[in-house]
Structures are given as C-alpha cells and as structure tokens.
TIRO-2110 file (N, C-alpha, C; in Angstrom, 1 decimal):
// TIRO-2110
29.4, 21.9, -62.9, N, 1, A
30.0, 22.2, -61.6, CA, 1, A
28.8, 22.3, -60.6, C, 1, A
28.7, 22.1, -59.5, N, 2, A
28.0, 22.0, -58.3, CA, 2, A
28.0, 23.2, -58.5, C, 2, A
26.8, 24.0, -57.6, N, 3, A
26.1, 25.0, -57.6, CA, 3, A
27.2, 25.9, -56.5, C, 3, A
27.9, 27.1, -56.9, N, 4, A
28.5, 28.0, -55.8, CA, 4, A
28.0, 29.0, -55.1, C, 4, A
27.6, 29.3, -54.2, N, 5, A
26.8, 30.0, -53.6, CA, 5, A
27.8, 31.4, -52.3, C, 5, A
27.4, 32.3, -52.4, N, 6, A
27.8, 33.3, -51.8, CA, 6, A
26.7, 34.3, -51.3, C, 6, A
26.8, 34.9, -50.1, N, 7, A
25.8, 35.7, -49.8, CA, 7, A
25.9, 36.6, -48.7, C, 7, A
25.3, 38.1, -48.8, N, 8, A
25.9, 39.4, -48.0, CA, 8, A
24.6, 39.8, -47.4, C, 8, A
24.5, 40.6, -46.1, N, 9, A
23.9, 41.5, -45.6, CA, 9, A
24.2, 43.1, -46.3, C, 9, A
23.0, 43.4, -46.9, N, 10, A
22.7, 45.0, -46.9, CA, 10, A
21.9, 46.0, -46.5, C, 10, A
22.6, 46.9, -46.0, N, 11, A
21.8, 47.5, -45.3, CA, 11, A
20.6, 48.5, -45.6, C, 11, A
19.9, 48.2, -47.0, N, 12, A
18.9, 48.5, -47.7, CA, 12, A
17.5, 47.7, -47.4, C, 12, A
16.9, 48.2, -47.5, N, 13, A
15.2, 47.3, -47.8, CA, 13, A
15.3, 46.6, -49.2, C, 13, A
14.6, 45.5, -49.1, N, 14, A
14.4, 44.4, -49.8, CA, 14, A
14.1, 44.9, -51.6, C, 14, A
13.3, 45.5, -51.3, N, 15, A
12.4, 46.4, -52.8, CA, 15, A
13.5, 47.2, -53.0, C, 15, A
15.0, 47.9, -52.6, N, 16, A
15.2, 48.7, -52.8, CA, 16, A
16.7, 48.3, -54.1, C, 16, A
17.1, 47.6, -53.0, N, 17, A
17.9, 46.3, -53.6, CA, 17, A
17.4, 45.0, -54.5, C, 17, A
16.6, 44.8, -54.8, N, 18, A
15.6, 44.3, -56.0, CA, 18, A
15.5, 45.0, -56.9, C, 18, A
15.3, 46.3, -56.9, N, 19, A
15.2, 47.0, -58.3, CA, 19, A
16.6, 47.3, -58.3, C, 19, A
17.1, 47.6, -57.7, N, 20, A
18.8, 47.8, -58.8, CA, 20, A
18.8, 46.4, -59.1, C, 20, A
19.0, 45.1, -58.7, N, 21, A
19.2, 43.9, -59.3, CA, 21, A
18.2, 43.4, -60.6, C, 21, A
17.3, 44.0, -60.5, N, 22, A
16.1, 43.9, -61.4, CA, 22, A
16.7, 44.8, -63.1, C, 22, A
17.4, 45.2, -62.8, N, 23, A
17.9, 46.2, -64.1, CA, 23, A
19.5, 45.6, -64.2, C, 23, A
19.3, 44.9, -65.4, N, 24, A
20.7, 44.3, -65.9, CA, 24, A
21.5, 45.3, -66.2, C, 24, A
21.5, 46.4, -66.6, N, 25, A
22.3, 46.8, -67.1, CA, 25, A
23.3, 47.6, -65.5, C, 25, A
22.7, 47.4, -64.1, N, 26, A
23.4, 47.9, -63.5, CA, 26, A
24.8, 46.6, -62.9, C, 26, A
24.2, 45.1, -63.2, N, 27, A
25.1, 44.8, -62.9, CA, 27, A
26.4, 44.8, -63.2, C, 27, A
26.7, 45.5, -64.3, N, 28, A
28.2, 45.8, -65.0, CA, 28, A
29.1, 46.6, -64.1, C, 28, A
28.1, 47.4, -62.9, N, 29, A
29.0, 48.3, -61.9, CA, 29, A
29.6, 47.5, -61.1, C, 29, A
29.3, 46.1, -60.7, N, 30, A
29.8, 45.7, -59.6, CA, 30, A
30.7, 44.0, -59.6, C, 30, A
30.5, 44.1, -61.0, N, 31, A
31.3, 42.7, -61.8, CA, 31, A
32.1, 42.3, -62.1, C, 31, A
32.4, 43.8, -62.7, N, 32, A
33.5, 44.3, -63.9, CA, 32, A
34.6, 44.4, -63.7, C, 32, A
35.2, 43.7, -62.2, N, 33, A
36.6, 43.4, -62.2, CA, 33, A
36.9, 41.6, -62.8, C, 33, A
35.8, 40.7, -63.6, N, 34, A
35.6, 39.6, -64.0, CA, 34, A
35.0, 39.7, -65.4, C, 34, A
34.2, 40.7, -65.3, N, 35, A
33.5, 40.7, -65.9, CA, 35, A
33.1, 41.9, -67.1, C, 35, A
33.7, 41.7, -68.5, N, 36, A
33.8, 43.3, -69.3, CA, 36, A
32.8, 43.1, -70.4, C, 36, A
33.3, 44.2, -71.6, N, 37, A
32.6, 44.6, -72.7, CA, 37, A
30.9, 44.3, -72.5, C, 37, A
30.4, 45.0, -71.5, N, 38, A
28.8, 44.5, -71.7, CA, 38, A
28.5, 45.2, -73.0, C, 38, A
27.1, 44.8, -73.2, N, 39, A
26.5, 45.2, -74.4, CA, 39, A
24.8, 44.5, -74.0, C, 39, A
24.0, 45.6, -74.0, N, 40, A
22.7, 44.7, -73.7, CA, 40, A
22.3, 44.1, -74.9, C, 40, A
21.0, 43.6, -75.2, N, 41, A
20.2, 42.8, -75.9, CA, 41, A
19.5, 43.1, -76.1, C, 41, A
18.6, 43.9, -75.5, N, 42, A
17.3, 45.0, -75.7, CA, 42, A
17.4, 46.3, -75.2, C, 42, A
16.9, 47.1, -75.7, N, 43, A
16.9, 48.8, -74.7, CA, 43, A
16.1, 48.7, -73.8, C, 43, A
15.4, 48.1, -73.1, N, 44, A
14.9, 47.8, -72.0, CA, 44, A
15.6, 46.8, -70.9, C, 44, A
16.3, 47.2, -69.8, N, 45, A
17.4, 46.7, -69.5, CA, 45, A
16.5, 45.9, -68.1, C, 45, A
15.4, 46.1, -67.6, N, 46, A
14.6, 46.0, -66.3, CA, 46, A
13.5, 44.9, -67.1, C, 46, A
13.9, 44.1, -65.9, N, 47, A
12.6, 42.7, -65.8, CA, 47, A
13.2, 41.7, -66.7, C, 47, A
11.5, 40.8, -66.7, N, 48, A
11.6, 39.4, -67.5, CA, 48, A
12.2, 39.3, -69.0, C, 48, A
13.0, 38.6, -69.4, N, 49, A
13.6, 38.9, -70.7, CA, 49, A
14.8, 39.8, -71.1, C, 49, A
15.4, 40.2, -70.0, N, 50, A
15.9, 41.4, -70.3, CA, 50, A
17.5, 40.4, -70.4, C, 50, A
18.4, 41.0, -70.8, N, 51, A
20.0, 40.6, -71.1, CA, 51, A
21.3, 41.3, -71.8, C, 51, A
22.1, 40.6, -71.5, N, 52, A
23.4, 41.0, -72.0, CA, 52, A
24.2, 39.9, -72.2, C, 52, A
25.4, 40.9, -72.9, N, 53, A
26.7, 39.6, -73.3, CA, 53, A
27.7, 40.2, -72.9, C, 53, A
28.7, 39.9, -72.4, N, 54, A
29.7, 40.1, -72.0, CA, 54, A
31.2, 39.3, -72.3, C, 54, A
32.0, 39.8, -71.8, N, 55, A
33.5, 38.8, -71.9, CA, 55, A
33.6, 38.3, -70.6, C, 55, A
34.2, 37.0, -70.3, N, 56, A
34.9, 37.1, -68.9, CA, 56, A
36.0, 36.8, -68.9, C, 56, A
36.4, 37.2, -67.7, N, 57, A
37.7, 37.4, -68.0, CA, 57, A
38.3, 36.7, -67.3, C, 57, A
39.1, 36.0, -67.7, N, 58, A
39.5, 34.2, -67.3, CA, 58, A
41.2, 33.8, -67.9, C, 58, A
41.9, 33.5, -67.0, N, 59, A
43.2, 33.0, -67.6, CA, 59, A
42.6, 31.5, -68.5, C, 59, A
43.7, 31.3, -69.5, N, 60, A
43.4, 30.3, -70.0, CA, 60, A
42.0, 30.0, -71.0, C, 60, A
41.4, 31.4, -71.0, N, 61, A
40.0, 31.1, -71.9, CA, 61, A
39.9, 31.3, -73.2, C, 61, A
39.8, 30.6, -74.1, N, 62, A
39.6, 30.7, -74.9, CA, 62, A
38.1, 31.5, -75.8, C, 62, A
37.3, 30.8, -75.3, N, 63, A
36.2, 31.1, -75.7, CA, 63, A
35.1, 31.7, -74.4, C, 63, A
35.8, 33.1, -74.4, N, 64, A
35.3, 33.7, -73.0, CA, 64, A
33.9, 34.8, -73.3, C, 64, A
33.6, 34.3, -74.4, N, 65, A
31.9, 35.1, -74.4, CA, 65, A
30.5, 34.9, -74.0, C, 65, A
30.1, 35.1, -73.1, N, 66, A
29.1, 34.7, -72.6, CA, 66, A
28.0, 35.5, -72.5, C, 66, A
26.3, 35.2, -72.5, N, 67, A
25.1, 35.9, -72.7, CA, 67, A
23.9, 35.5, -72.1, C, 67, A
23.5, 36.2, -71.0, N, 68, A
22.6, 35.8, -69.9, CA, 68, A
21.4, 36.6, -70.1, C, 68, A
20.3, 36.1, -70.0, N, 69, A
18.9, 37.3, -69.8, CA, 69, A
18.2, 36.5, -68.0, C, 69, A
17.7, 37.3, -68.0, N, 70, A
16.2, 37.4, -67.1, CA, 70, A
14.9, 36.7, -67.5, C, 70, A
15.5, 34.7, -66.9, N, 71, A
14.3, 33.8, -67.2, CA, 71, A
13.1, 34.3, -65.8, C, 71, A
12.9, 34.4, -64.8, N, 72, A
12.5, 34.6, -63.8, CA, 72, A
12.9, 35.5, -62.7, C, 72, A
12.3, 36.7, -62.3, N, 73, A
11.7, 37.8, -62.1, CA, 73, A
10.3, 37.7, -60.9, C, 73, A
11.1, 37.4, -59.7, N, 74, A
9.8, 37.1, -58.4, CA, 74, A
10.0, 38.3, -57.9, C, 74, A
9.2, 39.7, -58.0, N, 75, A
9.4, 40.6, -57.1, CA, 75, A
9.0, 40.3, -55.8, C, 75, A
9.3, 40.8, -54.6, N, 76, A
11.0, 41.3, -54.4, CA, 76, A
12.1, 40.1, -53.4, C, 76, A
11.9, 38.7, -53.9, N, 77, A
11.8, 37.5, -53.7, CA, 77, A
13.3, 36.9, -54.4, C, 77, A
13.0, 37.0, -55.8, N, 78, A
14.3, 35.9, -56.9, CA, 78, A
14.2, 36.4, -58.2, C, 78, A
15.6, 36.5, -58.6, N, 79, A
15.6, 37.0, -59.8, CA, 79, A
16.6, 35.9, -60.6, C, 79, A
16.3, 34.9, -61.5, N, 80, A
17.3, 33.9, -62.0, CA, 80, A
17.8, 34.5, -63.5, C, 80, A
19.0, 35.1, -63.6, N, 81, A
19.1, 34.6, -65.1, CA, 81, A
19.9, 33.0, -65.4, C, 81, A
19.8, 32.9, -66.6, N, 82, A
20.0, 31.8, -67.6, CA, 82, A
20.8, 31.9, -68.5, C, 82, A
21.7, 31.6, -68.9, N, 83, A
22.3, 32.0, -70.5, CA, 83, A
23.6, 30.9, -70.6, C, 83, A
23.9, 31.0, -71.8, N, 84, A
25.2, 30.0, -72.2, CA, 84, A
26.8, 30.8, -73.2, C, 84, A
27.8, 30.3, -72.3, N, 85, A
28.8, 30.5, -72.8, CA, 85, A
30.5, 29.4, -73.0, C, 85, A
30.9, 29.7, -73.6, N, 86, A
31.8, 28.6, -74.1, CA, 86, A
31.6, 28.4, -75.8, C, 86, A
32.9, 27.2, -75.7, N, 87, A
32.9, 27.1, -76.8, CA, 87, A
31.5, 26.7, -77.6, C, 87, A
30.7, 27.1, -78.7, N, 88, A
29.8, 27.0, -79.5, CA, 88, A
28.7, 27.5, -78.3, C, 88, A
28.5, 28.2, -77.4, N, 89, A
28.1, 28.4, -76.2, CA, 89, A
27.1, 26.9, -75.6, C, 89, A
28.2, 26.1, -75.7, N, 90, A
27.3, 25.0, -74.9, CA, 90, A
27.1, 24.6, -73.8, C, 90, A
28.2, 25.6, -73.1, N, 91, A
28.0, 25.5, -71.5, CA, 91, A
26.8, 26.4, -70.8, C, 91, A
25.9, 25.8, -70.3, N, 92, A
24.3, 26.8, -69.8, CA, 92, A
24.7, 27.0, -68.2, C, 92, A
24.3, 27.9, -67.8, N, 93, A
24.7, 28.8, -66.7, CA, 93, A
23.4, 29.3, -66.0, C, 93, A
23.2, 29.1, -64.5, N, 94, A
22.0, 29.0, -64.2, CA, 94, A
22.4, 30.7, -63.0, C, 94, A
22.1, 31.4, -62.5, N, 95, A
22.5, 32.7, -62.1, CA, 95, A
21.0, 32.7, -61.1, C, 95, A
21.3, 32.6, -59.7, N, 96, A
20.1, 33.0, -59.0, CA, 96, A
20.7, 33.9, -57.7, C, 96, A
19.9, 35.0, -57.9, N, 97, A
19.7, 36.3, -56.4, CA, 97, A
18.6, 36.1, -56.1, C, 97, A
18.6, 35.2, -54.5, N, 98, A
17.6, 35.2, -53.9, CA, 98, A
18.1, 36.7, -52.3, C, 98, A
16.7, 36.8, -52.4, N, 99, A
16.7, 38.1, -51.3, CA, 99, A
15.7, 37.8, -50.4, C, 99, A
16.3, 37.7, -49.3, N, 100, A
15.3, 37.4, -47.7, CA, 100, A
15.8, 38.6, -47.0, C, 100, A
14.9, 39.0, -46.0, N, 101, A
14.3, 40.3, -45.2, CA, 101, A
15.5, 39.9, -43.8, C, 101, A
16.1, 40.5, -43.6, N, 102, A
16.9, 40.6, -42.3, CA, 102, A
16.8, 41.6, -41.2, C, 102, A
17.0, 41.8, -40.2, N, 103, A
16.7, 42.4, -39.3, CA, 103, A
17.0, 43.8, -39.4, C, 103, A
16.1, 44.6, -38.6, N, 104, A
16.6, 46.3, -38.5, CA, 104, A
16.7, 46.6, -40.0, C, 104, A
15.5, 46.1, -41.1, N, 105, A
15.3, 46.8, -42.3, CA, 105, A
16.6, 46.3, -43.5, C, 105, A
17.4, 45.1, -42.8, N, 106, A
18.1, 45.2, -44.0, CA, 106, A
17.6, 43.8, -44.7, C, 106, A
18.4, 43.5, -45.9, N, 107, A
18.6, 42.2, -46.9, CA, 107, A
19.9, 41.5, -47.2, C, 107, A
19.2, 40.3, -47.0, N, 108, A
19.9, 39.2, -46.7, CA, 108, A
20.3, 38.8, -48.4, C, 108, A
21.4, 39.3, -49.4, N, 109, A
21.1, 38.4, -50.4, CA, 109, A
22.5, 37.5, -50.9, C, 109, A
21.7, 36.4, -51.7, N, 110, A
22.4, 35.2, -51.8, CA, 110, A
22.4, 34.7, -53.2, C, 110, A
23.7, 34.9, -53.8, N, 111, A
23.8, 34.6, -55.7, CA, 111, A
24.3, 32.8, -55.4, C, 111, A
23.5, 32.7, -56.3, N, 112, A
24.3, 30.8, -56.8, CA, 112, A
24.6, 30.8, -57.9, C, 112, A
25.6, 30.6, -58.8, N, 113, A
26.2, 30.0, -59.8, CA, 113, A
26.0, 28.6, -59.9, C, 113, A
25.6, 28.1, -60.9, N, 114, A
25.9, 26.7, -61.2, CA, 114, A
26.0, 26.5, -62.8, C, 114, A
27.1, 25.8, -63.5, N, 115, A
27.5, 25.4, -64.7, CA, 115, A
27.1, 24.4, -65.0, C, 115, A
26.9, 23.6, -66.3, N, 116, A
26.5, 21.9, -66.7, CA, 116, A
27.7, 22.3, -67.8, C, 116, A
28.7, 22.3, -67.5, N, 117, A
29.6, 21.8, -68.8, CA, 117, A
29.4, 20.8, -69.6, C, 117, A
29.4, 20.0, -71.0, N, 118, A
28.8, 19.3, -72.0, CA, 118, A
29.3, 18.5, -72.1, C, 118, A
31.2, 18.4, -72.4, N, 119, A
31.9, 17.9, -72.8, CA, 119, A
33.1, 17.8, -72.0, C, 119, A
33.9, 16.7, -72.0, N, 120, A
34.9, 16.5, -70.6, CA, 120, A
36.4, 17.6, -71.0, C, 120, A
36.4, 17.7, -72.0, N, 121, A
37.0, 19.0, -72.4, CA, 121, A
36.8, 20.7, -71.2, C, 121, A
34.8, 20.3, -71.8, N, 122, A
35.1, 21.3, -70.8, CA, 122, A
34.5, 21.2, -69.4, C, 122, A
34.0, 20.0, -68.5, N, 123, A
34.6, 19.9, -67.4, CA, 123, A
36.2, 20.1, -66.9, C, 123, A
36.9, 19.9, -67.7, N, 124, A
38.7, 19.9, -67.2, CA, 124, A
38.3, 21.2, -67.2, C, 124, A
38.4, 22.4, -68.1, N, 125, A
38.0, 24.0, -68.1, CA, 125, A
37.7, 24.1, -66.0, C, 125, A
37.0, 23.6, -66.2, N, 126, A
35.9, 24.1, -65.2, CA, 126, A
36.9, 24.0, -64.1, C, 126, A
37.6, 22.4, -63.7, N, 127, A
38.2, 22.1, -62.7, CA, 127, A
39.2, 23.2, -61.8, C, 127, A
38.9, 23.6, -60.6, N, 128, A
39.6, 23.9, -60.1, CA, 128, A
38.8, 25.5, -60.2, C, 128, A
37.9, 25.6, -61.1, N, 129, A
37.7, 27.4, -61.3, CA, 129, A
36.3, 27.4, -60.2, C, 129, A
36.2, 26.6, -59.3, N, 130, A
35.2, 27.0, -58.4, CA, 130, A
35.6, 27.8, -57.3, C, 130, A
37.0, 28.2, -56.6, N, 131, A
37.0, 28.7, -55.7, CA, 131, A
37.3, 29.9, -56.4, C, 131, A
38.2, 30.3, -57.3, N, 132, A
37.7, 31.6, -58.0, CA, 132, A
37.1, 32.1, -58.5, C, 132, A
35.1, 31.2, -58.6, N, 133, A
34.2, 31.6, -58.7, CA, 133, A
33.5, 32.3, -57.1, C, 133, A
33.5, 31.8, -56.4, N, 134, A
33.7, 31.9, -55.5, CA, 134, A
34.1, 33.2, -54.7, C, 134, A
35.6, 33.6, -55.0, N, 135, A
35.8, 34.8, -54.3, CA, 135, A
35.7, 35.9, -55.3, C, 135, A
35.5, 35.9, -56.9, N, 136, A
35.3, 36.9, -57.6, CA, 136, A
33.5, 37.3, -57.0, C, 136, A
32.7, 36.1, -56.8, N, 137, A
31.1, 36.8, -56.4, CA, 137, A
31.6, 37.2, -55.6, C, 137, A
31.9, 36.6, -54.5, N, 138, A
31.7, 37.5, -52.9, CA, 138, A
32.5, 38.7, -52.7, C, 138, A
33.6, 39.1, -53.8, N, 139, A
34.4, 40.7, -54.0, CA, 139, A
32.8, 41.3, -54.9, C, 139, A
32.0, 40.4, -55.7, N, 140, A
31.1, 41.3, -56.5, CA, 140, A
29.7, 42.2, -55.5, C, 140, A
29.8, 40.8, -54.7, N, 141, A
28.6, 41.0, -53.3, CA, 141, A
28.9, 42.2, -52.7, C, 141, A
30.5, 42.3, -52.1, N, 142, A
30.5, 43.3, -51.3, CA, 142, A
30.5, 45.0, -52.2, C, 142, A
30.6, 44.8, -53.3, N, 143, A
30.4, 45.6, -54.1, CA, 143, A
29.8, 46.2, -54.4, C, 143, A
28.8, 45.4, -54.4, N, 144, A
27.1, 45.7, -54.5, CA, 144, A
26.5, 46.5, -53.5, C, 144, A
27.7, 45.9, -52.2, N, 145, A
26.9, 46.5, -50.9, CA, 145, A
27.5, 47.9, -50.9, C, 145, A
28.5, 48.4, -51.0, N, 146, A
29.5, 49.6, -51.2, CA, 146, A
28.1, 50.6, -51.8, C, 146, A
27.9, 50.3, -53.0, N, 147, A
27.5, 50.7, -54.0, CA, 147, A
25.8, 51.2, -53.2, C, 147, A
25.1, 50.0, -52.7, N, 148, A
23.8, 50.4, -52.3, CA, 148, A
23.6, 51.5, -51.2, C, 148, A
24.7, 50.9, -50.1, N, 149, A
24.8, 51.8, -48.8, CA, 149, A
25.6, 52.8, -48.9, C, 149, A
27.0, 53.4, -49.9, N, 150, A
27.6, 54.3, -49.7, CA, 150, A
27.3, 54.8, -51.0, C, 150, A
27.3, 54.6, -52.2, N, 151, A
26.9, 54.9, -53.4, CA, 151, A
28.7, 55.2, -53.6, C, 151, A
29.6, 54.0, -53.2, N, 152, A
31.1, 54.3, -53.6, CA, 152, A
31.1, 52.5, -54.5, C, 152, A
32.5, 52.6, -55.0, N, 153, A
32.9, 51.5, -55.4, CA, 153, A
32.1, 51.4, -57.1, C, 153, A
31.7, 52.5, -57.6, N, 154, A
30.9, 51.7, -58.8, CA, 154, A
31.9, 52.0, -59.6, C, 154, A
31.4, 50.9, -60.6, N, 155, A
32.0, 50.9, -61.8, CA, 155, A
31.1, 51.3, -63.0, C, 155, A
31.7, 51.3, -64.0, N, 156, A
30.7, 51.3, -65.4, CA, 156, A
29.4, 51.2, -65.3, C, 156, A
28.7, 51.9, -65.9, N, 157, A
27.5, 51.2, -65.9, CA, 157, A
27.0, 51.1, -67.8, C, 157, A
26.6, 49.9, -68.4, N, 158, A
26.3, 49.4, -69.3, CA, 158, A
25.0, 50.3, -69.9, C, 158, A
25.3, 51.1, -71.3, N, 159, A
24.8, 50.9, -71.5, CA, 159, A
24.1, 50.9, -73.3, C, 159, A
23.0, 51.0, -74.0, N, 160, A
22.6, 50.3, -75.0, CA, 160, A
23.9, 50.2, -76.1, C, 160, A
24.3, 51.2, -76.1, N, 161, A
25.8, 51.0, -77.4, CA, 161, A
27.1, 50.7, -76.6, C, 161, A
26.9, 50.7, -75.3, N, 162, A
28.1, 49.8, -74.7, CA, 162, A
29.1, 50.4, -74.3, C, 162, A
29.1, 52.0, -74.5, N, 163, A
29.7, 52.9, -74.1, CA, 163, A
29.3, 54.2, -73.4, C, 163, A
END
C-alpha cells in the first residue's frame, strides 16, 4: 500500500513529545481503540530495539497479529518502527514519527504508515483499508495530543506482563 500519512500540531516542545513517543510501551494509551492485547518484547520499553505485539483490530481479519520494534531512534527528530504482520507475518510494515519544531514552542508531528503486502491475496486484504488507516491514525494523533496537553483521553498503558 502507498505510504499513509497523517499529522497534528501539539502544544508541547519537541523533546517533550519525543520521549513519550520514544517509549513503546506508552503507545497503547492512544491506539487502543485499533489496537489491543499489547505485550512488550523486552522490559526496557524506551529507545532502539525496543517492541511489542499486539492484535489489530480489523473486520474481516484473520490473521490480526502483529509485532513492531524501534529500527531507528533520531532524538528529537524520527523515530521509525518496523515489524511484520499477517498471515505467516509476511506483510512488513514501515511506521515513521517524524517531529518538526512549530511556532510559539509547539510540534509539528507526522506518522506514515506504509505496507508491502507479498501476495495478491493479500493486496485484496489491503484494498480499500487505506482510508481507515487513515482516520483510525488521525483519531490516534489527536489522542496523543489530548493526552500530552490535557493529560485526558488515555487509555491503557502496556505493561511487561500485559496487564
């Protein structure tokens, strides 16, 4: 799938909003209407290497398990994870927050999704699931922003035994 891109103003500093993004385990607070059962990968949930697995939550899915870590970690710049889900998990999934400096102290940030589905099997999957990729990030975006500037709207937060 072409790369889907969504992106929010928050009214936080750059570094401040980088380190909560920087720590996987907080993104379960602001996902988790798409996105359930996290479970990390390591007890070190902050920086390079770091990950989880989760469900998504998807009409029609069969094989809704998927497991992303922290390939790259630019403080306070880009944070990409990487990971693969689907059937035999062959579908690889590229996950970038890039954060630029916006005016009067806030940040500008901007997630891209992009999929390489394998097999035309699951291209059909895919068809059609871009604009509800789409509006599930930008409900996850404003989430995030709830969460930074009001400290409302959280959800769960993940952690090592999953509970």
């Amino acid at each position: 799938m072409d790369p889907v891109s969504v992106s929010i103003t928050i009214g936080r500093p750059r570094e401040e909003v980088f380190d909560y993004l920087a720590d996987i385990a907080n993104h379960s607070e602001f996902t988790d209407h798409y996105l359930s059962d996290w479970h990390l990968t390591r007890e070190d949930s902050v920086g390079l290497g770091a990950g989880a697995s989760f469900h998504v939550k998807a009409r029609l899915q069969r094989f809704s398990w998927m497991g992303v870590s922290f390939i790259e970690v630019d403080r306070p710049w880009r944070i990409v994870c990487a990971g693969r889900g689907g059937k035999y998990n062959r579908i690889r999934t590229v996950i970038t927050f890039a954060l630029e400096p916006a005016p009067e102290d806030t940040t500008r940030v901007r997630m891209t999704v992009e999929t390489q589905p394998v097999t035309i099997s699951d291209h059909l999957l895919e068809t059609g699931s871009r604009g509800r990729t789409r509006r599930q990030n930008r409900r996850a975006l404003r989430r995030l922003r709830s969460i930074l500037e009001d400290g409302t709207r959280r959800g769960a937060r993940v952690t090592v035994a999953a509970r």
